[in-house]
N, C-alpha and C positions, 0 to 999 in steps of 0.2 A: 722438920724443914718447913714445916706450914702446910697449907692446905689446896690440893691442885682443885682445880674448877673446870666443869668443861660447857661452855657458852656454844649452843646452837645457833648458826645464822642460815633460814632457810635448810637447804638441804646439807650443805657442807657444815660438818663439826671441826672445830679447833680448840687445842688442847692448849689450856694455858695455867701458869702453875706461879703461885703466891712467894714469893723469895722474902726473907729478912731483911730489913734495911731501904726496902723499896717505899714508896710512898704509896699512899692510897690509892687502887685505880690503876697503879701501873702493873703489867702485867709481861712475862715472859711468852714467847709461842713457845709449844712444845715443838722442838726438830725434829724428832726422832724418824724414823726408815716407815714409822706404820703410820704418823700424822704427815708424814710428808708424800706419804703414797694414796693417802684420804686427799689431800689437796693437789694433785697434779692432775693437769685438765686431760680431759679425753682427749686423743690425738683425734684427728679429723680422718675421717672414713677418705680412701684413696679412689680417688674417681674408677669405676668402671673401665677396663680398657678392652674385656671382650666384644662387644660391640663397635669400639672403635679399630679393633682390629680384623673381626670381619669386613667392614668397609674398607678396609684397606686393601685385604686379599679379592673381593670383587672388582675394586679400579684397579691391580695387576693383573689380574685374569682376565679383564678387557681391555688391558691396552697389547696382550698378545698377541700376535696376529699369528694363525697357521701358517709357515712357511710354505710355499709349493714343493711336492716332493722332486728332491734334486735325482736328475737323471747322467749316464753314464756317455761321455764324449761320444759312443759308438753309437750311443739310442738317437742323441742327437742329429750326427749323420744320417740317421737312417728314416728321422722322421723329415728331415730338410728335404727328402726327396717326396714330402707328400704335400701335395695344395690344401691347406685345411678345412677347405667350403667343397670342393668337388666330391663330385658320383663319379668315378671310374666307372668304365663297360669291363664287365664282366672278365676278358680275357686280360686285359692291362693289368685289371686289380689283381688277378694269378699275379701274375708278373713281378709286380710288385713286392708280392707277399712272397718270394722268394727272393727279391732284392734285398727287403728290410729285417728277411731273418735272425738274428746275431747269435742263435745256436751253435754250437762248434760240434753239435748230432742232429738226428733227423726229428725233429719238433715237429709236432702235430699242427696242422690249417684245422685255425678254429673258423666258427660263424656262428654273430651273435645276431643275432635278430629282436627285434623290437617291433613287435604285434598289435593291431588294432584292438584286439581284445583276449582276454583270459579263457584257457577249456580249447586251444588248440590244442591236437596231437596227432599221431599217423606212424605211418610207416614208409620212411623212400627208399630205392631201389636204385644203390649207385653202382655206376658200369664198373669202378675200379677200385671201390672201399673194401678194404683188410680188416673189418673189424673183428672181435674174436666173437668164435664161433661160439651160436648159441644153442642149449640143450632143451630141447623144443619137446613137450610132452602134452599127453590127453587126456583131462580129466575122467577117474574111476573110482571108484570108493576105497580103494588101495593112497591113490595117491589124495586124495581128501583126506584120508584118513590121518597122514604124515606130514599134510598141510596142518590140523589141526594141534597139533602137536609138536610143531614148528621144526619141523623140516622140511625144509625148500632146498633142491639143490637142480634147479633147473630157470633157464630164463625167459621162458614162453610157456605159459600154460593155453593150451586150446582144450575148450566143449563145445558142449551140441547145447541148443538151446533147453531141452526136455532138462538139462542136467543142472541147471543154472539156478534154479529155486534151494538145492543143496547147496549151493556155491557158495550163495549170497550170505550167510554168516559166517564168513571167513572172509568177508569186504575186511576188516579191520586188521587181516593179517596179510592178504594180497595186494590191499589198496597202496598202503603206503611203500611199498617196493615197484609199484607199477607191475602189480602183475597179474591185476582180477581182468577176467576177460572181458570183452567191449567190441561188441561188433564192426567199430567206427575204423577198429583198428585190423577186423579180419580175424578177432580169436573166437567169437562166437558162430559157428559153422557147424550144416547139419549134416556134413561130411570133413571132420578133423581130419583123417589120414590122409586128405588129399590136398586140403589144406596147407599140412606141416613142408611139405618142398617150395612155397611161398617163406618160406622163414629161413634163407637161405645165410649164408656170413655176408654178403653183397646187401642187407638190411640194413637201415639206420632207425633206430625210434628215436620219435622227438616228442617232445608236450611244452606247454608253458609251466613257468614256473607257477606254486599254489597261488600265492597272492600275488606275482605281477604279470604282466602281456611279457613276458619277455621268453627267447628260446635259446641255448646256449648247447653247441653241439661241436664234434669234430669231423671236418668231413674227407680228410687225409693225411695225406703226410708231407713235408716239406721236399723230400727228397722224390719225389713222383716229380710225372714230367706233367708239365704246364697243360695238355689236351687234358690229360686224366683229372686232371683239380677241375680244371674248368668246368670238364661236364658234369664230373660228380658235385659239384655246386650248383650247376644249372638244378639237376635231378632235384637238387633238396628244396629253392625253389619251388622250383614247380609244383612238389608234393604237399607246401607250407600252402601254395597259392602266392602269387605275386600280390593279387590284390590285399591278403592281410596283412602284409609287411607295409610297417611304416618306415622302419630303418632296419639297415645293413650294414654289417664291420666284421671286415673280415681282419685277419689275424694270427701270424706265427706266435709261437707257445711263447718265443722274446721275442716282440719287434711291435714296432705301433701299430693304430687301428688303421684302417685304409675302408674308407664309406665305400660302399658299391651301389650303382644304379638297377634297380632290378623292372622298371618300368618297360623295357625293351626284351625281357626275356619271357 
């Protein structure tokens, strides 16, 4: 059949092959599946589109806006009875907090307080708080002993000051429960047994949270009568100090916050 020839131009080869009858010079391409796979151009690289579709998900994840959390027809009522800018006195703000309760049980009166500084804490003495009753003991080397090896089953530890050098490496297992002793609070005493009748259920502890000024407690119950909340908030008050409070909101377990003035107590 004659003689195939294969001419190089630059990088692509083409196959072309000598026929009878043809004149000089003229030449056939080869077609075949493997010179026609030699000669099909690269297809063009497909643009990148993860990048463009990151940018895409950042402009919808900015034009979101967080909705405000939608509240219940009842809450509504209940907050339209409060002036958003006002300090209520003290006894109104009871009042209220039994107005805007929407419990269908007896919900606990909170009070949050918002402190001028970090490393408050104490103990107040309310005339009519139910809390439950706490198991109030004195450090010995019995019960260090049971501390060390993590049994606590009690919720006041009282010592003597003499005893407190043994104490102190067990900070890391009394601290974080609130229950290494601290004079501040009345558990370091060099009379403990006469001490522990100070630690009665009518006790509230309070402290700031680790990292902020803030104090968040409960100081009864909804179902108590209005004298009894009142004083037992004054009490708590006054054991915080009115001067470290910067802010006050009080609060059934459901119902909005209601500011209180404490400047007057």
């Amino acid at each position: 059949m004659g003689k195939k020839r294969i001419a190089e131009v630059g990088q692509e080869t083409k196959r072309t092959a000598k026929i009878a009858g043809l004149k000089g010079g003229q030449r056939v391409v080869d077609m075949s599946m493997a010179a026609e796979k030699e000669q099909k151009p690269v297809a063009e690289k497909e643009a990148p589109v993860e990048a463009t579709q990151k940018e895409e998900v950042k402009k919808t994840t900015a034009a979101v806006v967080k909705k405000p959390r939608a509240r219940s027809k009842a809450y509504r009522a209940s907050q339209a009875k409060l002036e958003p800018n006002k300090l209520y006195p003290l006894l109104e703000a009871i009042k209220l907090l039994k107005e805007t309760s929407l419990a269908k049980f007896s919900g606990s009166a909170e009070a949050h307080f918002n402190t001028k500084k970090k490393g408050i804490s104490g103990e107040a003495k309310l005339p009519y708080f139910a809390g439950k009753a706490k198991k109030v003991v004195i450090a010995d080397e019995k019960i260090l002993e049971q501390i060390a090896k993590g049994k606590i089953d009690f919720g006041v530890l009282l010592a003597t000051p003499a005893l407190m050098p043994k104490i102190v490496p067990l900070a890391k297992i009394l601290g974080p429960k609130g229950l290494m002793p601290n004079p501040k609070n009345g558990t370091i005493v060099e009379k403990p047994e006469e001490a522990r009748k100070n630690f009665s259920q009518n006790s509230l502890s309070f402290k700031t949270e680790k990292d902020f000024p803030l104090i968040h407690v409960v100081f009864g119950k909804i179902s108590q009568k209005e004298k009894e909340l009142e004083e037992n908030l004054a009490a708590l008050i006054k054991a915080i100090g009115a001067g470290n409070i910067k802010k006050l909101v009080i609060k059934a377990t459901m119902g909005p916050g209601i500011k209180v003035g404490v400047t007057s107590i």
